[in-house]
PDB file as gemmi writes it, atoms N, CA and C in Angstrom:
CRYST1    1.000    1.000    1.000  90.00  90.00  90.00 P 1                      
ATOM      1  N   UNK A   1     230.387 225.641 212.812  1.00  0.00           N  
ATOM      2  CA  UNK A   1     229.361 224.700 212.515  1.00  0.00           C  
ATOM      3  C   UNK A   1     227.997 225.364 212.716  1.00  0.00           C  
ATOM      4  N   UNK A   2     227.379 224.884 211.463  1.00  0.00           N  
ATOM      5  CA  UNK A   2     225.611 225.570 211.767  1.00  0.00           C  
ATOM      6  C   UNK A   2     224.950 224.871 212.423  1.00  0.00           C  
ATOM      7  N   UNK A   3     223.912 225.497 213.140  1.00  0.00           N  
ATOM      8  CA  UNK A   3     223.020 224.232 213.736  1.00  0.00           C  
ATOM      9  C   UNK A   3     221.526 224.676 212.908  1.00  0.00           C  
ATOM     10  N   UNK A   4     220.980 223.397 212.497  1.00  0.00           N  
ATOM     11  CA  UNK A   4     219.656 223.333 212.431  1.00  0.00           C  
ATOM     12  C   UNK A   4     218.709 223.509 213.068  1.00  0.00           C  
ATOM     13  N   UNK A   5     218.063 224.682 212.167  1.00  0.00           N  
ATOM     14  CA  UNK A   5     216.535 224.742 212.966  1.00  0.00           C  
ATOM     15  C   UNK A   5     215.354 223.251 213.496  1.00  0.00           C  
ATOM     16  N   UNK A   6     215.338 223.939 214.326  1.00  0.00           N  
ATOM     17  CA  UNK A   6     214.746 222.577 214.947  1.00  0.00           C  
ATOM     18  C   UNK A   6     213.111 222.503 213.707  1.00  0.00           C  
ATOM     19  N   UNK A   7     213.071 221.513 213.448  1.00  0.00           N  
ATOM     20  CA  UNK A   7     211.351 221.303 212.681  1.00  0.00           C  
ATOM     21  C   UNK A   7     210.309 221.167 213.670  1.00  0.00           C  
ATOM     22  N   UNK A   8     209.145 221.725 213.342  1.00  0.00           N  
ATOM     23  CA  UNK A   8     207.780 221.342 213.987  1.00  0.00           C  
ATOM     24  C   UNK A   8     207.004 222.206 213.573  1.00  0.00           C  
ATOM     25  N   UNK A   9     206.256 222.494 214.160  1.00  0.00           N  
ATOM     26  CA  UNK A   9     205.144 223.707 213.859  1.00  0.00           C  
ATOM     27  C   UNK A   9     204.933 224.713 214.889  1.00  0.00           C  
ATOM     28  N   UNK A  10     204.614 226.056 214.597  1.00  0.00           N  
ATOM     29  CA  UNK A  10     204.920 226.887 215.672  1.00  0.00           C  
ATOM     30  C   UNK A  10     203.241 226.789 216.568  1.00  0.00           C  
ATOM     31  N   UNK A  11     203.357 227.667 217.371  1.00  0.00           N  
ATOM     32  CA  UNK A  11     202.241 228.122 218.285  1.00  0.00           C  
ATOM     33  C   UNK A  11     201.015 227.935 217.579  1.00  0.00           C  
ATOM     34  N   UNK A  12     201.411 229.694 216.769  1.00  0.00           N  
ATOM     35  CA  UNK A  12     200.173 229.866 215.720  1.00  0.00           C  
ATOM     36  C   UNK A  12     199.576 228.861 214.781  1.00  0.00           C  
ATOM     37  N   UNK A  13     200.564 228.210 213.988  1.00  0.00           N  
ATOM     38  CA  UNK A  13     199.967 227.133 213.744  1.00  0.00           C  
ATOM     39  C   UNK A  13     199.091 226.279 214.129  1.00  0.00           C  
ATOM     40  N   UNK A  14     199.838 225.692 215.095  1.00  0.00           N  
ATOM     41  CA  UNK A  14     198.550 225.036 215.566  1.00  0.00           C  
ATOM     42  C   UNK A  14     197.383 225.799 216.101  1.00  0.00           C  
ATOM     43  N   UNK A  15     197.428 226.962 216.683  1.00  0.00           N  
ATOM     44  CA  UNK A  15     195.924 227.239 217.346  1.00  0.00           C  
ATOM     45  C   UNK A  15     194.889 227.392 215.618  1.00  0.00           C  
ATOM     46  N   UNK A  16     195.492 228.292 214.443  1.00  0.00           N  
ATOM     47  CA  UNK A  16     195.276 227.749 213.346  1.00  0.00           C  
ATOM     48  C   UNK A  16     194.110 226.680 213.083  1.00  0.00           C  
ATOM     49  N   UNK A  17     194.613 225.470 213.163  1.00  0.00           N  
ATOM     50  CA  UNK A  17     194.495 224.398 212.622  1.00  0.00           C  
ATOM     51  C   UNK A  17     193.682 223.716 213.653  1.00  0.00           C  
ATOM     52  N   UNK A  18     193.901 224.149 215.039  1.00  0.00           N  
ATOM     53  CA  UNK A  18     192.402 223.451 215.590  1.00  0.00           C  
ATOM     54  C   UNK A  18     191.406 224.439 215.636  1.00  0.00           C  
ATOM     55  N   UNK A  19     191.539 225.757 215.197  1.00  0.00           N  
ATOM     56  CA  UNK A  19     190.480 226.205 214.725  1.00  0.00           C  
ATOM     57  C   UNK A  19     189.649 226.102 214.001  1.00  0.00           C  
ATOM     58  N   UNK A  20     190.281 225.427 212.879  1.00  0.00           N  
ATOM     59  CA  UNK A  20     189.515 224.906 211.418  1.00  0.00           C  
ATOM     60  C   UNK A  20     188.913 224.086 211.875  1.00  0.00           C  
ATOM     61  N   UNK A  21     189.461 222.997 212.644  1.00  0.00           N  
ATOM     62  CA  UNK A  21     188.886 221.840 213.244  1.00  0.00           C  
ATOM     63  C   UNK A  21     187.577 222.049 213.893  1.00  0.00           C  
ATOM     64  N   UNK A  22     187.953 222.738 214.838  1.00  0.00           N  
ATOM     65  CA  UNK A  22     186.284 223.235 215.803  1.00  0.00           C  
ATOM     66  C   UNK A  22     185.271 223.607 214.968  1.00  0.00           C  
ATOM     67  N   UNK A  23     185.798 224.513 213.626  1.00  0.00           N  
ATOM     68  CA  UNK A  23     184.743 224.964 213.065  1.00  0.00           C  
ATOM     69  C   UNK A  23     184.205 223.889 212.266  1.00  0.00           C  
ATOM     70  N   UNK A  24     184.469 223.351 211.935  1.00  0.00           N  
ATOM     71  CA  UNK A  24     184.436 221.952 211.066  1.00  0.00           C  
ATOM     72  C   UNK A  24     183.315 221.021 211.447  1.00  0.00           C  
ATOM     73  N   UNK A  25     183.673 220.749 212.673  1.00  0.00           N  
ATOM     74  CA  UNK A  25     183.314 219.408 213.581  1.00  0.00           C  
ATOM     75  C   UNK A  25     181.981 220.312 214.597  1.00  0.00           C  
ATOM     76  N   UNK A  26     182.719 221.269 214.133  1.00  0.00           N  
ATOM     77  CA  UNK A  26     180.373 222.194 214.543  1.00  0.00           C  
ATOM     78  C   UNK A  26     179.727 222.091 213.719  1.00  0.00           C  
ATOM     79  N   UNK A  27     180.062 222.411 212.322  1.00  0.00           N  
ATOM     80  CA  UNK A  27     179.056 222.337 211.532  1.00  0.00           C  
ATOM     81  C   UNK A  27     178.611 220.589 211.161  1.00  0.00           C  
ATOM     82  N   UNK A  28     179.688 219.719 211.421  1.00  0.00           N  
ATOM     83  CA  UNK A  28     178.965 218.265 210.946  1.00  0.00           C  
ATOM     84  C   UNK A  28     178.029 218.170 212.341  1.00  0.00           C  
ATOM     85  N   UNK A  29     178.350 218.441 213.580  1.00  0.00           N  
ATOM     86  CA  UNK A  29     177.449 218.347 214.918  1.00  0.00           C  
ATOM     87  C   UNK A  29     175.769 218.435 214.211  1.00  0.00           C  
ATOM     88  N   UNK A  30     176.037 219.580 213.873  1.00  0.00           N  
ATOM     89  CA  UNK A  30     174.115 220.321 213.120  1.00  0.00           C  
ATOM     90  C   UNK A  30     174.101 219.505 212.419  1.00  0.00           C  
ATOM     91  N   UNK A  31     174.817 219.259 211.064  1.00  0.00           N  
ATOM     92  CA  UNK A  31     173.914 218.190 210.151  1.00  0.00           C  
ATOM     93  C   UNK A  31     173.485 216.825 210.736  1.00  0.00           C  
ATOM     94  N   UNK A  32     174.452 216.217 211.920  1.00  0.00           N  
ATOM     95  CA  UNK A  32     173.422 214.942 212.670  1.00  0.00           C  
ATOM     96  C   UNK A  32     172.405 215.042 212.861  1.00  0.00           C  
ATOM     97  N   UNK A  33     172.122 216.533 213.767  1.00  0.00           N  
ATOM     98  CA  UNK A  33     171.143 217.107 214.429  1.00  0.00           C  
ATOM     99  C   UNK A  33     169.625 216.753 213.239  1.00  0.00           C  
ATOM    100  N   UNK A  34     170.560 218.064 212.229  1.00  0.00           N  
ATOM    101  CA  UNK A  34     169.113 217.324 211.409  1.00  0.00           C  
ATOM    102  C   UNK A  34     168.469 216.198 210.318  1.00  0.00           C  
ATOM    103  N   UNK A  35     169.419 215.055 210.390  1.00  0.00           N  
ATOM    104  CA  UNK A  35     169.435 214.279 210.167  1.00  0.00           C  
ATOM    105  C   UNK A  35     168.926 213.276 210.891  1.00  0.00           C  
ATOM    106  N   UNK A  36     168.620 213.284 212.150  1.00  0.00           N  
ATOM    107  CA  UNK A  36     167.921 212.683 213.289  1.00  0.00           C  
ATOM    108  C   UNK A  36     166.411 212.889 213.006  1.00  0.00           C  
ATOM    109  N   UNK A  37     166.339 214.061 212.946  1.00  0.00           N  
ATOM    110  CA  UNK A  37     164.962 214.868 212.860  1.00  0.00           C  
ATOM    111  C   UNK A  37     164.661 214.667 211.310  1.00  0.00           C  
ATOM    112  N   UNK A  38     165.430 214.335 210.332  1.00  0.00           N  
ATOM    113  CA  UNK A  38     164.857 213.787 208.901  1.00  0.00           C  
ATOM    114  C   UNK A  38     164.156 212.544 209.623  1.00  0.00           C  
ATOM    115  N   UNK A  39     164.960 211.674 209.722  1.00  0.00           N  
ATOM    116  CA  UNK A  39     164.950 210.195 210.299  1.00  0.00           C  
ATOM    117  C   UNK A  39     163.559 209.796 210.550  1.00  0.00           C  
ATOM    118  N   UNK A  40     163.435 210.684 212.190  1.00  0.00           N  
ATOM    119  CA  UNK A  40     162.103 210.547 212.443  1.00  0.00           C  
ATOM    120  C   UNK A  40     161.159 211.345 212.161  1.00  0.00           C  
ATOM    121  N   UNK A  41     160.938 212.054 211.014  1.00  0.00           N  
ATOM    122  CA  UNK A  41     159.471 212.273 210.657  1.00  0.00           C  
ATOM    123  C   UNK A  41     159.454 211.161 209.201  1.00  0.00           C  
ATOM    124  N   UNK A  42     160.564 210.735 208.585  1.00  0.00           N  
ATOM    125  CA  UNK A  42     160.417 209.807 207.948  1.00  0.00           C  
ATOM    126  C   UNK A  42     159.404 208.224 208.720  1.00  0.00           C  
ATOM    127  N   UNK A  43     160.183 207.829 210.036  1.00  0.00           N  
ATOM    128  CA  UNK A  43     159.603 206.681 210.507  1.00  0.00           C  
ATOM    129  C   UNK A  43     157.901 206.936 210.872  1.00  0.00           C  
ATOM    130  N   UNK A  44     157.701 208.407 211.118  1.00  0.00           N  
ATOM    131  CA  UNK A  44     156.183 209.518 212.057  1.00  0.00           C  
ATOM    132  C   UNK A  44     155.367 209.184 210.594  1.00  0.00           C  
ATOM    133  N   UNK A  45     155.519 209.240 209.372  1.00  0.00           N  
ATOM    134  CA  UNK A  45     154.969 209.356 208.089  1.00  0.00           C  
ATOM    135  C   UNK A  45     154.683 207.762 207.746  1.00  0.00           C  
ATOM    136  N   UNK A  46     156.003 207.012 207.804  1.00  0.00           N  
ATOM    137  CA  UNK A  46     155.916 205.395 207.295  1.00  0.00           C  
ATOM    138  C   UNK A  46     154.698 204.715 207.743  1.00  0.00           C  
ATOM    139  N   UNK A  47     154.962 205.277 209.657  1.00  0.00           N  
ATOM    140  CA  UNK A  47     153.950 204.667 210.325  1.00  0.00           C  
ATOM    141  C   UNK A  47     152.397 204.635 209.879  1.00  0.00           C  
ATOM    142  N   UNK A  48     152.775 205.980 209.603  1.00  0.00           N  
ATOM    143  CA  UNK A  48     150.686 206.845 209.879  1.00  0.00           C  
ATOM    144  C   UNK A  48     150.679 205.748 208.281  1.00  0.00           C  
ATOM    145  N   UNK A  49     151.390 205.622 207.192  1.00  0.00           N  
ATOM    146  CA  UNK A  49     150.924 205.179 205.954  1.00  0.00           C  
ATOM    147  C   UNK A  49     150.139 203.238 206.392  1.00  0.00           C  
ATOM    148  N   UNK A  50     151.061 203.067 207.776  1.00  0.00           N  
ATOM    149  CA  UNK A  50     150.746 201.810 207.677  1.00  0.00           C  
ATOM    150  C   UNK A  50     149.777 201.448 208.586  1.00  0.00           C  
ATOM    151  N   UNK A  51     149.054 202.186 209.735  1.00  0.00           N  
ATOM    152  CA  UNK A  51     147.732 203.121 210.431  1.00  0.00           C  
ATOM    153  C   UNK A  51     146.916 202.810 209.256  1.00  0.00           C  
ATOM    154  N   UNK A  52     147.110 203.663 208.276  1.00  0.00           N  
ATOM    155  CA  UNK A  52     145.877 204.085 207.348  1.00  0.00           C  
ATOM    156  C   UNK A  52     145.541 202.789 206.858  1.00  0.00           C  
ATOM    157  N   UNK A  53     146.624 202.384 206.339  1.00  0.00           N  
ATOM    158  CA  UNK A  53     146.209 200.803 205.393  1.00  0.00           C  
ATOM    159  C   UNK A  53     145.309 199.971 206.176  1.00  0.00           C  
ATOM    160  N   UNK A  54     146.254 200.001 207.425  1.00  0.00           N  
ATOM    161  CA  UNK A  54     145.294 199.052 208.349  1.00  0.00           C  
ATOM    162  C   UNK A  54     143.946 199.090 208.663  1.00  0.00           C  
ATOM    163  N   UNK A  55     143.558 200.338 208.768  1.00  0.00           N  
ATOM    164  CA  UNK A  55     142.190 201.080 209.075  1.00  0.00           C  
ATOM    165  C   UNK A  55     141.423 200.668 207.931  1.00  0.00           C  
ATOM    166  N   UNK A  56     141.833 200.658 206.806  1.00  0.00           N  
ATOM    167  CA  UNK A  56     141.279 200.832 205.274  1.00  0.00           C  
ATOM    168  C   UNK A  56     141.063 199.325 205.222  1.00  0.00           C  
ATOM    169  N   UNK A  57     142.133 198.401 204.950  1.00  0.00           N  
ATOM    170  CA  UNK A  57     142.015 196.720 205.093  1.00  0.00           C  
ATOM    171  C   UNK A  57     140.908 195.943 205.927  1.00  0.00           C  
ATOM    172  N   UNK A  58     140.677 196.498 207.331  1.00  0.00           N  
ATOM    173  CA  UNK A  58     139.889 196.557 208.201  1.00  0.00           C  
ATOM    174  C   UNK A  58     138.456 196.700 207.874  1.00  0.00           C  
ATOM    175  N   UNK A  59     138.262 198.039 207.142  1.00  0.00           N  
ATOM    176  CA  UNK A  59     136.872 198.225 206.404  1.00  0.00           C  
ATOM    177  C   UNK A  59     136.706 197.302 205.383  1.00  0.00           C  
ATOM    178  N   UNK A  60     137.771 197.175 204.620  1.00  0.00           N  
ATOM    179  CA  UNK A  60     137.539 196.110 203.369  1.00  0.00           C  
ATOM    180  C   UNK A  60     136.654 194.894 203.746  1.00  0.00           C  
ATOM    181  N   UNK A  61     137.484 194.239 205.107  1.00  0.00           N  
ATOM    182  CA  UNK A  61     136.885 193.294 205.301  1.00  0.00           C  
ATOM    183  C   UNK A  61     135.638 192.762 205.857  1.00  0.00           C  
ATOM    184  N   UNK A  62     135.151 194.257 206.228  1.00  0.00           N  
ATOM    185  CA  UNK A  62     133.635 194.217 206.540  1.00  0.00           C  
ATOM    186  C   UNK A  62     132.362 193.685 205.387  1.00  0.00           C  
ATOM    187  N   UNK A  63     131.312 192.812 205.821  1.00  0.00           N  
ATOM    188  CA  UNK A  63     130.601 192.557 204.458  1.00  0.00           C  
ATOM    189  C   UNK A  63     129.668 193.906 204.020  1.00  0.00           C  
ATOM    190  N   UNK A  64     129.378 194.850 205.191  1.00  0.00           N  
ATOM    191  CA  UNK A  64     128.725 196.022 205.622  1.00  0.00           C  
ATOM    192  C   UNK A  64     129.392 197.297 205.031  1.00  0.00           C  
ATOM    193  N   UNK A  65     129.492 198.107 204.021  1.00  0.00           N  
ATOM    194  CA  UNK A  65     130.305 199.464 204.663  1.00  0.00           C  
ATOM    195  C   UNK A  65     129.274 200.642 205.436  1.00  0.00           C  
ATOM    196  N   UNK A  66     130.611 200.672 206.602  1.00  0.00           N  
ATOM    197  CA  UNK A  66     129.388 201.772 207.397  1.00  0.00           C  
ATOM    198  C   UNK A  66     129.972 203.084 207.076  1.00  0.00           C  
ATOM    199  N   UNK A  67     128.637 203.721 207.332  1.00  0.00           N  
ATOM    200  CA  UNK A  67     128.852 205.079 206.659  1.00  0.00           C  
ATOM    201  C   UNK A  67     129.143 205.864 207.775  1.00  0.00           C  
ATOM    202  N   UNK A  68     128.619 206.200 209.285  1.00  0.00           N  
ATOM    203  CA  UNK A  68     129.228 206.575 210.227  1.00  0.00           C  
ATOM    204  C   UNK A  68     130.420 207.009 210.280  1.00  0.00           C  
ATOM    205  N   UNK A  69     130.709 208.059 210.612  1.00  0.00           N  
ATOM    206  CA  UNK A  69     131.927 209.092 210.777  1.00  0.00           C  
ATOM    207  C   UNK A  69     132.417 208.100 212.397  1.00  0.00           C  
ATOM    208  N   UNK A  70     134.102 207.915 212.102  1.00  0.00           N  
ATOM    209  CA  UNK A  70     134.860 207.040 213.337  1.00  0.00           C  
ATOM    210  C   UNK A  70     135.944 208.033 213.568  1.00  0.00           C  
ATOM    211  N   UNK A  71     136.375 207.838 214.716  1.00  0.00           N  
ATOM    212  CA  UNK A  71     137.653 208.412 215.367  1.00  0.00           C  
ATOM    213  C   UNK A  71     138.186 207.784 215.834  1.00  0.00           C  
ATOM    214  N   UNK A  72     139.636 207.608 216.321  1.00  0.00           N  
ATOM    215  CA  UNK A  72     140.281 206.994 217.636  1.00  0.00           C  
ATOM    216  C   UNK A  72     141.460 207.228 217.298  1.00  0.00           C  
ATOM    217  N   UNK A  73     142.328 206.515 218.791  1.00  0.00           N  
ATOM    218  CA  UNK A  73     144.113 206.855 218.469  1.00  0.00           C  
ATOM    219  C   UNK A  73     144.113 205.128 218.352  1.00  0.00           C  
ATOM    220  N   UNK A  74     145.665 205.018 218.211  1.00  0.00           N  
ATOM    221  CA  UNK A  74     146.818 203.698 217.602  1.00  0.00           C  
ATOM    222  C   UNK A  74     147.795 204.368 218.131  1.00  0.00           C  
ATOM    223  N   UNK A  75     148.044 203.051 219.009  1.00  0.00           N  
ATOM    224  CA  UNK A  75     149.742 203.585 219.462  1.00  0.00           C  
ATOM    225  C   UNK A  75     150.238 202.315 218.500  1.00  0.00           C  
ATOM    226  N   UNK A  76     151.650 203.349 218.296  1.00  0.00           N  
ATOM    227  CA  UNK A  76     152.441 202.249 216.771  1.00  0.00           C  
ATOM    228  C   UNK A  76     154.049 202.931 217.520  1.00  0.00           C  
ATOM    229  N   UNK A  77     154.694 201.864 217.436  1.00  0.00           N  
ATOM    230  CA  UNK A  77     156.390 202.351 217.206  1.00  0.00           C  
ATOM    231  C   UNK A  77     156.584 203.506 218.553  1.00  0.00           C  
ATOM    232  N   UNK A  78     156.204 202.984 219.601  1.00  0.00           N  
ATOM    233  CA  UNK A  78     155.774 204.363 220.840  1.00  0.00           C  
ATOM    234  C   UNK A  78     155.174 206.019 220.596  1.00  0.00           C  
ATOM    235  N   UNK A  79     154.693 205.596 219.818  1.00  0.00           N  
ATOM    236  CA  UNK A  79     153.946 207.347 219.248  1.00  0.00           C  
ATOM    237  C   UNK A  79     152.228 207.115 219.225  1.00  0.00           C  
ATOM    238  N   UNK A  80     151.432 207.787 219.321  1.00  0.00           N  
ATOM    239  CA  UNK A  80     150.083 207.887 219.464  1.00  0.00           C  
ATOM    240  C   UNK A  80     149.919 208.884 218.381  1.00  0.00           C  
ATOM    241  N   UNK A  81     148.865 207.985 217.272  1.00  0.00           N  
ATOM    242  CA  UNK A  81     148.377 208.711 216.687  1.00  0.00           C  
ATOM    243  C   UNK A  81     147.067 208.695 216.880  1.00  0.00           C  
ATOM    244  N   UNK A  82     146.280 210.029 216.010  1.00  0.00           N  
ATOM    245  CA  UNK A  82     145.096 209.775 215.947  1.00  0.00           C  
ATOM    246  C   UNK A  82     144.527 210.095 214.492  1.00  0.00           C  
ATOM    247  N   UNK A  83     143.023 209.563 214.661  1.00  0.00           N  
ATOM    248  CA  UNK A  83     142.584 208.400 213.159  1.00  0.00           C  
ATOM    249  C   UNK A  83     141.502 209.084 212.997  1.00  0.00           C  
ATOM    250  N   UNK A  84     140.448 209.491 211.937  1.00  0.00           N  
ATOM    251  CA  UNK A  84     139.152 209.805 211.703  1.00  0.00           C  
ATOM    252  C   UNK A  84     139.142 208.974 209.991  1.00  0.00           C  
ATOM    253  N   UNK A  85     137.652 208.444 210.133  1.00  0.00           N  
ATOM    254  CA  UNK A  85     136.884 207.799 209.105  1.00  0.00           C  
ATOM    255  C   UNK A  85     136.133 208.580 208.410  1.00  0.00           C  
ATOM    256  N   UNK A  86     135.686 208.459 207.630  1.00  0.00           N  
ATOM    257  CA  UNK A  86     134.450 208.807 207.310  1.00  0.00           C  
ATOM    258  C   UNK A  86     133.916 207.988 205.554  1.00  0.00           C  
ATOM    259  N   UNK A  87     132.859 208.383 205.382  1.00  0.00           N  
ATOM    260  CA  UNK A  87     132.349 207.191 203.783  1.00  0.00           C  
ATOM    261  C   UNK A  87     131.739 208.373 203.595  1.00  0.00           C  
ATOM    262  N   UNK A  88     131.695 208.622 202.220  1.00  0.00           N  
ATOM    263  CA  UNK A  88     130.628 209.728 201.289  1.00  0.00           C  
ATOM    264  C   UNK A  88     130.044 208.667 200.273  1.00  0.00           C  
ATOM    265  N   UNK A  89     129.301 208.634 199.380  1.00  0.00           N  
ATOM    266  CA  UNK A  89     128.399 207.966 198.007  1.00  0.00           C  
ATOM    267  C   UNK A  89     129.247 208.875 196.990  1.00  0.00           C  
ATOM    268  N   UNK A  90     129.779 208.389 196.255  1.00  0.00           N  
ATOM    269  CA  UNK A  90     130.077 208.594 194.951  1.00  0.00           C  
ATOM    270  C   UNK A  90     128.802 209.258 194.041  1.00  0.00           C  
ATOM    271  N   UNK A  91     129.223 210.257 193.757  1.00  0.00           N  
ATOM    272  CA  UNK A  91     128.297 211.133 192.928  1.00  0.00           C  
ATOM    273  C   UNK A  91     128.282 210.536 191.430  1.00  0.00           C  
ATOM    274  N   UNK A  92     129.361 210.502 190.971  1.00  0.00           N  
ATOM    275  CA  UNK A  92     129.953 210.084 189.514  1.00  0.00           C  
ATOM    276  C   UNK A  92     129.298 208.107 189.292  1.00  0.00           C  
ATOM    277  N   UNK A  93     129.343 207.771 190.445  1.00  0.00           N  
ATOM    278  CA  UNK A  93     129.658 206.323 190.178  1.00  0.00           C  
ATOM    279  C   UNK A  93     128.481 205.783 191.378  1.00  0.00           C  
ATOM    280  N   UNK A  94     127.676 206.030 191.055  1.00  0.00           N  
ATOM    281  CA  UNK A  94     126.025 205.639 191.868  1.00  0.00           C  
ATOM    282  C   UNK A  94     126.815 203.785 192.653  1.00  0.00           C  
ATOM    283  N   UNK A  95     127.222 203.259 191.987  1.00  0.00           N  
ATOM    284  CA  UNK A  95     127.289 201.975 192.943  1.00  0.00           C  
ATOM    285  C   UNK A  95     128.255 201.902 194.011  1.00  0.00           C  
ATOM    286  N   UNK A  96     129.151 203.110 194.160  1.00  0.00           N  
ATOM    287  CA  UNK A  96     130.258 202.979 195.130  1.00  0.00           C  
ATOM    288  C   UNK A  96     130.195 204.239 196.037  1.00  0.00           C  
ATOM    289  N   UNK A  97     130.866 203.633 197.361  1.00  0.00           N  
ATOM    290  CA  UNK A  97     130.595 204.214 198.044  1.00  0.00           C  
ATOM    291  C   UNK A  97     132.874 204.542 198.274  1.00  0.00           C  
ATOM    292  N   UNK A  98     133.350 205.552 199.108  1.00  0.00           N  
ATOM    293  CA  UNK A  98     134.255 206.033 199.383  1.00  0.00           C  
ATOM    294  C   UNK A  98     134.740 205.859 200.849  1.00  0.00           C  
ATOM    295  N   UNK A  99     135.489 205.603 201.328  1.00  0.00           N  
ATOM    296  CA  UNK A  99     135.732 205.738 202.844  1.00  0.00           C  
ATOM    297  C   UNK A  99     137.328 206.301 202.666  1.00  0.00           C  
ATOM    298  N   UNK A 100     137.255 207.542 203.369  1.00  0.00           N  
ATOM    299  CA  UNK A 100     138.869 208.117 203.717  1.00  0.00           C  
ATOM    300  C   UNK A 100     139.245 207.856 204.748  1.00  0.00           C  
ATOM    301  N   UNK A 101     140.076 207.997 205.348  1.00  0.00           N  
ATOM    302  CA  UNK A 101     140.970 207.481 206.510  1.00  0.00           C  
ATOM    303  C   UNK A 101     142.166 208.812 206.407  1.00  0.00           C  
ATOM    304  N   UNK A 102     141.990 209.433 207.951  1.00  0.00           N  
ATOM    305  CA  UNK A 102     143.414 210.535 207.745  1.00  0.00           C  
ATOM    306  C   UNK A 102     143.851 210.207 209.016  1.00  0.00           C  
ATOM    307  N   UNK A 103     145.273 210.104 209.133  1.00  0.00           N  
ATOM    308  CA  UNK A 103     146.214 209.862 210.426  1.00  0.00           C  
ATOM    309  C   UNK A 103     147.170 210.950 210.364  1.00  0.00           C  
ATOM    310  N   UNK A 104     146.654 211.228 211.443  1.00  0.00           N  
ATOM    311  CA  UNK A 104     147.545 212.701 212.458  1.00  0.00           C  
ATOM    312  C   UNK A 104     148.558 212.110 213.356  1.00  0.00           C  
ATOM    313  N   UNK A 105     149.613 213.210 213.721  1.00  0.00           N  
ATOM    314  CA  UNK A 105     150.902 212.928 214.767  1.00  0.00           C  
ATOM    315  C   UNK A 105     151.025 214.214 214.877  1.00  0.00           C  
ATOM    316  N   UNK A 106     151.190 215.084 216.228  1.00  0.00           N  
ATOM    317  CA  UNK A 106     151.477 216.270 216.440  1.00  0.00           C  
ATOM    318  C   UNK A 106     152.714 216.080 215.768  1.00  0.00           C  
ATOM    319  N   UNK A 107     152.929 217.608 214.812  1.00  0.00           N  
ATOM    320  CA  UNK A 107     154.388 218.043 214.411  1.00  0.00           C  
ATOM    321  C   UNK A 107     154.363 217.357 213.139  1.00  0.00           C  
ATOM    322  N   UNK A 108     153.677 216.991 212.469  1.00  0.00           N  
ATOM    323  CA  UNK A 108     153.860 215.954 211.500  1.00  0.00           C  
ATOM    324  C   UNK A 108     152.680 216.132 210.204  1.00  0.00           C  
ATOM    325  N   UNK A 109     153.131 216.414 209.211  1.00  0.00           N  
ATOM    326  CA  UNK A 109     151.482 216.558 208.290  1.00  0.00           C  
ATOM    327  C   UNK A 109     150.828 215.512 207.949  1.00  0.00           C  
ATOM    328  N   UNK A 110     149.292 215.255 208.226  1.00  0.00           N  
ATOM    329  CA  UNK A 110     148.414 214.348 208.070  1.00  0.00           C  
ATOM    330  C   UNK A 110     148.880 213.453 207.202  1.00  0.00           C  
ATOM    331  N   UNK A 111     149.091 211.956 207.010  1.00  0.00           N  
ATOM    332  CA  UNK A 111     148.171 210.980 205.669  1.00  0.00           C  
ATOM    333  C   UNK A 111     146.620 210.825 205.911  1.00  0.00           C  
ATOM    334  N   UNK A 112     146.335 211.261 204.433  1.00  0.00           N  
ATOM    335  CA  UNK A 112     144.888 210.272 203.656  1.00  0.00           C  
ATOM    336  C   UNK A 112     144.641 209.457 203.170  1.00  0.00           C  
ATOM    337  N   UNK A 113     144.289 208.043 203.163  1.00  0.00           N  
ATOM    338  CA  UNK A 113     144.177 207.599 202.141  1.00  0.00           C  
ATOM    339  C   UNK A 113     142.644 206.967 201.888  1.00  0.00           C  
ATOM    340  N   UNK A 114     142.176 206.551 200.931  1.00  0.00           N  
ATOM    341  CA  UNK A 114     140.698 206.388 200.459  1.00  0.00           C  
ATOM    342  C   UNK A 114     140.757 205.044 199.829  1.00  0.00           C  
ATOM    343  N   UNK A 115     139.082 204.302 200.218  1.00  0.00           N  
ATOM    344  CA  UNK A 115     139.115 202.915 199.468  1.00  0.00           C  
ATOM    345  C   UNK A 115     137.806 203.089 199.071  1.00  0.00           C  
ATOM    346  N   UNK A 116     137.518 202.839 197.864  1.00  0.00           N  
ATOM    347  CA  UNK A 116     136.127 202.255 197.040  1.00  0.00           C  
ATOM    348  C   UNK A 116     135.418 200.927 197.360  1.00  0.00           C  
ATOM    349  N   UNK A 117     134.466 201.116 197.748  1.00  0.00           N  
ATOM    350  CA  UNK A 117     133.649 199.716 198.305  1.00  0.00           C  
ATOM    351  C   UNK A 117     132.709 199.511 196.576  1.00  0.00           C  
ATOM    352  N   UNK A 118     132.458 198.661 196.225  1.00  0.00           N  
ATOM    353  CA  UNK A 118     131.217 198.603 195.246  1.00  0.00           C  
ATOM    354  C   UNK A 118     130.197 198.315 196.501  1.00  0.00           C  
ATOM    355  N   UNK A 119     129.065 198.881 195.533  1.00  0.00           N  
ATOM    356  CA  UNK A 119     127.351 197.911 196.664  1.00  0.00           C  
ATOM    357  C   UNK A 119     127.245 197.255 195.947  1.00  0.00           C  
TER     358      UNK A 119                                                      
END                                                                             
């Protein structure tokens, strides 16, 4: 009578196959990694866009535009940014005046954004 080999998988095999594994499950580790770090310079950017508006809305609603150069920080979403104003006169367009607005976040590239006042 024969006897059957017993079935399973040997040694090598498996060390094999959780090798693939380790290597595998390292490389998805990093893509979280930078997928975190997409994440938040996405939310670092959303913010500063909604900083700026605010800053800009703010001037709108003045009956005055002042021309004075402004600074300051906004804490938003636990992050501190910081803000500079400023208004130039329209060269092209004698009745309007310009005000930019740029919001900074260390690690993060500036937003600008600009509103037209008429006089």
């Amino acid at each position: 009578m024969k006897q059957q080999a017993e079935q399973g998988f040997t040694l090598i095999e498996t060390l094999v196959a959780l090798g693939i594994a380790a290597v595998a499950l390292y490389a998805l580790t990093g893509r979280l990694g930078m997928s975190a770090d997409t994440q938040r310079s996405l939310i670092a950017t959303s913010t500063m866009m909604e900083v700026a508006t605010n800053i800009l809305e703010a001037q709108r609603l003045k009956p005055v535009v002042d021309l004075s150069d402004q600074e300051g920080e906004v804490e938003a979403r636990g992050m501190t940014f910081q803000w500079k104003l400023s208004a130039e006169k329209v060269a092209e367009l004698e009745r309007f005046t310009r005000q930019n607005v740029t919001v900074s976040l260390a690690g993060e590239p500036d937003v600008s954004l600009f509103l037209y006042h008429k006089k």
